[in-house]
C-alpha positions, 0 to 999 in steps of 0.5 A: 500500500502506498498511501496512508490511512488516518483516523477521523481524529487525526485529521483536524491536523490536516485542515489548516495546513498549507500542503494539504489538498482536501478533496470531498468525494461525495455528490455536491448535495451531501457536500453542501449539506456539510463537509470539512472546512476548507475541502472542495467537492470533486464527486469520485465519478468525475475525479479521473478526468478532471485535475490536475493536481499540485505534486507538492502537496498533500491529496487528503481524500474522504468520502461517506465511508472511505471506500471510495477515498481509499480507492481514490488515494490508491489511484492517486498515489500509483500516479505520484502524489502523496495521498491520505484517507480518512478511516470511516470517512466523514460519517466517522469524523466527530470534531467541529471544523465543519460547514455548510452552504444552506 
């Protein structure tokens, strides 16, 4: 395996940091509903062809429940880039660094 799985907790030291890259891979209704504070939703289906990303940082993807994530940082991370996913995804994330667009 060549990406790194972290707990829910530890990813409150993910969010401020300059060379992280928070990709919410759920549909942009969830996303709007509430996501992590400073993620941008690209919904896992359209990830492949999408972006390009920095190489000099980070990829943190979640998703629901981390099934898609890890999938997402494994493909990732085969390309090059240093990836992270969430344990559990964001159904298992208890701390406070949540938003919404209602």
């Amino acid at each position: 395996m060549n990406f790194e799985m972290i707990t829910p907790k530890e990813l409150d030291r993910y969010l401020h940091r300059g060379d992280t890259f928070i990709i919410d891979l759920r549909p942009p209704k969830e996303y709007r509903e509430r996501h992590l504070k400073g993620a941008v939703n690209i919904p896992y289906e359209k990830l492949s062809g999408c972006c390009l990303f920095p190489r000099d940082r980070l990829l943190l993807f979640y998703c629901d429940r981390g099934s898609m994530s890890m999938a997402a940082a494994r493909e990732y991370a085969e390309k090059g880039y240093r990836t992270k996913t969430v344990v559990g995804g964001f159904l298992a994330y208890q701390g406070r660094e949540t938003e919404s667009f209602r």
